[in-house]
VOTI-31647 format. One line per field, with one value per residue (C-alpha): x negated, y negated, z. Coordinates in steps of 0.02 Angstrom, whole numbers, plus 50000, padded with zeros to 5 digits. Each point is the difference from the previous one (the first is absolute). Example, Ala and Ser with C-alpha at 12.3 -4.5 7.8 and 13.67 -1.06 7.14 Angstrom:
2
c1	(49385;49931) .
c2	(50225;49828) .
c3	(50390;49967) .
END
This chain:
375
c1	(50000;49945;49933;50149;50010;49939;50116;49928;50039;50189;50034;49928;49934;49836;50036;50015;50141;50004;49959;50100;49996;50133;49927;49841;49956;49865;50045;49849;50045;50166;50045;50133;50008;50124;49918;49872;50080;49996;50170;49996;50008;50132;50070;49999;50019;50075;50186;50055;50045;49827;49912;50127;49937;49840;49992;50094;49911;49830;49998;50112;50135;49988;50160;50110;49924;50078;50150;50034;49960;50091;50139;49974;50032;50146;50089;50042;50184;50023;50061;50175;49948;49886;50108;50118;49858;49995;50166;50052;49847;49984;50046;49913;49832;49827;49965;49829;50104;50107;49866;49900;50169;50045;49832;50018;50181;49939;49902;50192;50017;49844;49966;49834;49999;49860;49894;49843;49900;49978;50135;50126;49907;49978;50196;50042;49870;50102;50145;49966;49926;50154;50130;49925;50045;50177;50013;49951;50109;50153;49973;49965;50162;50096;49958;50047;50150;49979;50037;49834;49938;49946;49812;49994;49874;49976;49920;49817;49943;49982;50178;50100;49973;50010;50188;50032;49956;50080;50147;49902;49878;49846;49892;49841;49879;50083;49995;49834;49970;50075;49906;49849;50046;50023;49836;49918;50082;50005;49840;49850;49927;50008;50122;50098;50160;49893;49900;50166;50048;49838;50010;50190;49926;49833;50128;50067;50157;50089;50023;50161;49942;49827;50074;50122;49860;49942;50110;50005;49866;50001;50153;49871;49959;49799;50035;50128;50119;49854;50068;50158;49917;49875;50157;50117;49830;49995;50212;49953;49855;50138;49888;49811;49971;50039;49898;49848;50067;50101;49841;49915;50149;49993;49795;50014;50145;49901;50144;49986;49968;50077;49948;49809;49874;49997;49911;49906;49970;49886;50044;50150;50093;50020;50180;50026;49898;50133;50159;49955;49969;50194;50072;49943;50047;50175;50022;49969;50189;50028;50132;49985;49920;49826;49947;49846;49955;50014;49906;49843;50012;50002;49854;49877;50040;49958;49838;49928;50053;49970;49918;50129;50025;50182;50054;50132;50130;49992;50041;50112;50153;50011;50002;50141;50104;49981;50077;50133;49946;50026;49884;50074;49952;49832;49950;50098;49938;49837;50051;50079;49837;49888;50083;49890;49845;50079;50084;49823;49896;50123;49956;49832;50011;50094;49868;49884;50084;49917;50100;49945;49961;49897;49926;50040;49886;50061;49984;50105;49967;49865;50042;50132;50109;50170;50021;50069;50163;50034;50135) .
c2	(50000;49819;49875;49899;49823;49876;49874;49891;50071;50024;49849;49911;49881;49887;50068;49855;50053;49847;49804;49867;49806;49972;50068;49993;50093;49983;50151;49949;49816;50038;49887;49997;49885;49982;49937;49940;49914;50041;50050;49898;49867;50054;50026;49836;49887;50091;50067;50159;49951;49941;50127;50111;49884;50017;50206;49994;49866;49979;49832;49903;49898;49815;49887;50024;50189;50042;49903;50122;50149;49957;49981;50168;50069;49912;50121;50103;50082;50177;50095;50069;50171;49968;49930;50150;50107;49899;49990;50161;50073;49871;50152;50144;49968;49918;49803;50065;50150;49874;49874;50145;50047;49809;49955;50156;49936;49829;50067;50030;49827;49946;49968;50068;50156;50076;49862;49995;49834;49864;49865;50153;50064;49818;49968;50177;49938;49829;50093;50147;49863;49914;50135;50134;49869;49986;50209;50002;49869;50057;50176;49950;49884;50140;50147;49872;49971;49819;49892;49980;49840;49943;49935;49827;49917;49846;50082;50073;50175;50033;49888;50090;50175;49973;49884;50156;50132;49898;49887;49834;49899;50041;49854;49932;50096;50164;49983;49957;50149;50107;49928;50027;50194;50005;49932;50095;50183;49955;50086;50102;50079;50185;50073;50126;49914;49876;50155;50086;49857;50022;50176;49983;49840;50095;50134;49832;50014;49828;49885;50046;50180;49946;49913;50121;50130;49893;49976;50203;49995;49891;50120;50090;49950;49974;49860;49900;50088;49926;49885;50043;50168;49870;49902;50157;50041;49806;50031;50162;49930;49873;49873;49964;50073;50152;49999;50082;50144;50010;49988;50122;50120;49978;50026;50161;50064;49945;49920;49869;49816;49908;49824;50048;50039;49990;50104;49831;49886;50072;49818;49915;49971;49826;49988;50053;49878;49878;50112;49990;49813;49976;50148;49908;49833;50081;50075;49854;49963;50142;50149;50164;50118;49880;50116;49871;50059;50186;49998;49917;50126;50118;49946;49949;50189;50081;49911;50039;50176;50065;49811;49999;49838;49942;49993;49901;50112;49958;49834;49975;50095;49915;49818;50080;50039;49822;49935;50139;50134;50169;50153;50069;49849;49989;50103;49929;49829;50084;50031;49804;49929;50160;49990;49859;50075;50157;49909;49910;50180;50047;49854;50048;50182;49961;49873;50131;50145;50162;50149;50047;50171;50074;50182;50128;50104;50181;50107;50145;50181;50034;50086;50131;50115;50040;50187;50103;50102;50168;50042) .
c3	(50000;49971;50126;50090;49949;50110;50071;49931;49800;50071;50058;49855;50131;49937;49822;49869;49870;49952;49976;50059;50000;50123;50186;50099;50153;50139;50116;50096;50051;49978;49828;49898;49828;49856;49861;50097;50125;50187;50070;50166;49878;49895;50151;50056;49855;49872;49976;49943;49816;49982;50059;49899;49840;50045;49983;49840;49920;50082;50084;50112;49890;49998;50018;49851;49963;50190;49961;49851;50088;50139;49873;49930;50206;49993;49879;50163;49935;49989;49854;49997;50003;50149;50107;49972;50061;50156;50044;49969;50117;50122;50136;49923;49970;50098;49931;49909;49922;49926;49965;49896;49899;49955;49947;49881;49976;49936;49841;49935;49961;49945;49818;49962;50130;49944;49942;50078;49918;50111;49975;50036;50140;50075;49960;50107;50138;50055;49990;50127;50106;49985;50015;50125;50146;49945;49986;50195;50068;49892;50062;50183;50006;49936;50105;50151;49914;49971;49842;49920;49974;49832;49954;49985;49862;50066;50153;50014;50005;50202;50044;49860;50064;50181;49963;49893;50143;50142;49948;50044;49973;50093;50046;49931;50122;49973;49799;50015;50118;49881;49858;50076;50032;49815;49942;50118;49912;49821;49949;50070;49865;49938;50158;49954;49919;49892;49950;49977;49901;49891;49970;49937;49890;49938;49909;49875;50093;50068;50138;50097;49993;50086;50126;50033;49998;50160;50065;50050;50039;50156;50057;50114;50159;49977;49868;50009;50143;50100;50061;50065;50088;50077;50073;50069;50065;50106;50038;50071;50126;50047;50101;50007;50151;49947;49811;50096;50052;49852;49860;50134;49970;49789;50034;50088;49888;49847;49941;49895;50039;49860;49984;50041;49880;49801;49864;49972;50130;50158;50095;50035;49847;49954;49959;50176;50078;49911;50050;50186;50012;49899;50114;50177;49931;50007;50151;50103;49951;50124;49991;50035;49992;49946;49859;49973;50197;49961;49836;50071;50153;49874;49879;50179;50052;49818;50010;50175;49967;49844;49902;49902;49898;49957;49812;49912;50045;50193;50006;49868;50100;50131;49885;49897;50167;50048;49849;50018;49863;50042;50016;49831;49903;50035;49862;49879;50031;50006;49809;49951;50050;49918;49813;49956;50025;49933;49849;49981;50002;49874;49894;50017;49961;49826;49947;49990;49994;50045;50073;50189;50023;50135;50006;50130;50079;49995;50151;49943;49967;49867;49844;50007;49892;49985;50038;49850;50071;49959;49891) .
END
């Protein structure tokens, strides 16, 4: 029999498949860059539609270029057809089920469906940015048995979705918060749904079915279910004083710790670092119980037991609970903010099109024969 693989060959991990223009990486200091520019300040001077501009078009947009794009985000309406997918399965189905099926659902209605050059590809970009958001607040209105609220063009990005989600306006600082969140997720180079999204892309075939291609991908719960296992992990500690005992519990169990480490970073990583700050900013409004409190119990208690460093997936929960989004939305938010570097990697793949396809390792039997059976 053959060698085993190593891990390493598995998991893929360190092995360039491909190049890419769009994401930098210092797992060392604990950098991350779009296009070049540091995410702390993207973070705190850009919005989401630029940074969403800047993935699919390589540089931040300057007045009237974001004034048209913001323009094409606008155009937030759901198809017919989609919106009978919503509201006849607003009870039956989880919100990222339903968000993979409509983003399927929308290549119905678009004109050139399986175009793949680069004003089509662009065109289907803006409008997954722009209509994912309205699939997850329709849906999430719906299975509550509320009217759902309508998008509104005249407002931005961040305000839309949470006046969508929750029936009201939210105000400036939570927008902002939320706007933030979404910067912060919408790309991170070849993870599994992007490379999902490249594989699907490397075969010719078109945008929707990319992005729907990643969007099952982050089904599991060591991509994008992340999150939300890293929060019932917090609601299950229940208060900081108890974290401790509770990571020393997952430690001895060997159960996992999600929110803490990442197949690239071996420091903190830096869209945490940003999370936290936002997530303690918030709980000094009070309420309990203080998720902010329990989180940083947790993370202090990970790292004097085991050195564990926090990823993006720890913080983010608790910010999302303090601007009243459920568990079962975290991951598809995780996917409205993701599509643009996913769109973007798509964009990239079709310039220069070359199909994706790894070799296995085989570690079966060796040669054999099929036995000849008597008459």
């Amino acid at each position: 029999m053959a060698d085993k693989p190593s891990k390493k060959s598995v998991a893929l991990s360190g092995v360039v498949v491909a190049e890419t223009a769009l994401c930098s990486i210092d797992p060392e200091q604990g950098i991350l860059r779009y296009r070049g520019y540091d995410i702390a300040d993207l973070a705190e001077h850009a919005t989401y539609e630029e940074v969403a501009y800047l993935l699919l078009e390589g540089d931040l947009p300057g007045d009237e270029e974001l004034r048209a794009f913001e323009q094409e985000l606008s155009q937030r309406d759901l198809p017919a057809n989609v919106r009978t997918l919503i509201d006849g399965n607003a009870h039956d189905v989880t919100p990222l089920e339903l968000l993979r099926t409509a983003t399927s659902l929308l290549s119905f209605s678009d004109p050139a469906e399986s175009a793949i050059d680069r004003e089509n590809d662009r065109r289907k970009a803006a409008a997954l940015i722009a209509r994912l958001p309205t699939i997850v607040a329709r849906h999430h209105r719906l299975r509550q048995d509320l009217d759902p609220v309508d998008p509104d063009p005249e407002l931005s990005y961040a305000e839309n979705f949470l006046t969508m989600l929750r029936g009201e306006s939210p105000t400036e600082r939570e927008a902002r918060a939320f706007d933030v969140a979404m910067i912060l997720h919408a790309e991170h180079e070849l993870n599994a749904s992007t490379f999902a999204a490249r594989v699907v892309a490397g075969t010719g075939s078109d945008m929707h079915s990319a992005i729907t291609a990643a969007i099952c991908a982050l089904k599991g719960p060591t991509h994008g279910g992340a999150n939300e296992a890293a929060m019932r992990t917090v609601e299950e500690f229940g208060s900081p004083e108890a974290a401790p005992d509770g990571v020393r519990r997952y430690l001895a169990e060997k159960k996992t710790l999600f929110g803490f480490g990442h197949p690239v970073y071996v420091t903190t990583d830096p869209r945490a670092r940003i999370l936290k700050k936002l997530s303690e900013e918030f709980s000094h409004e009070g309420g309990e119980p203080n998720w902010y409190a329990i989180t940083e119990a947790t993370e202090r208690a990970a790292h004097e037991q085991k050195g564990l460093w926090p990823n993006v997936d720890l913080y983010s929960g608790s910010l999302y609970r303090y601007l009243g989004i459920p568990n079962d939305l975290f991951t598809p938010l995780f996917e409205c903010s993701r599509v643009a570097g996913q769109a973007a990697h798509v964009l990239e793949q079709h310039a220069n099109n070359k199909i994706i396809r790894p070799a296995g390792e085989y570690v079966g039997p060796d040669a054999r024969r099929v036995p000849v059976r008597s008459a």
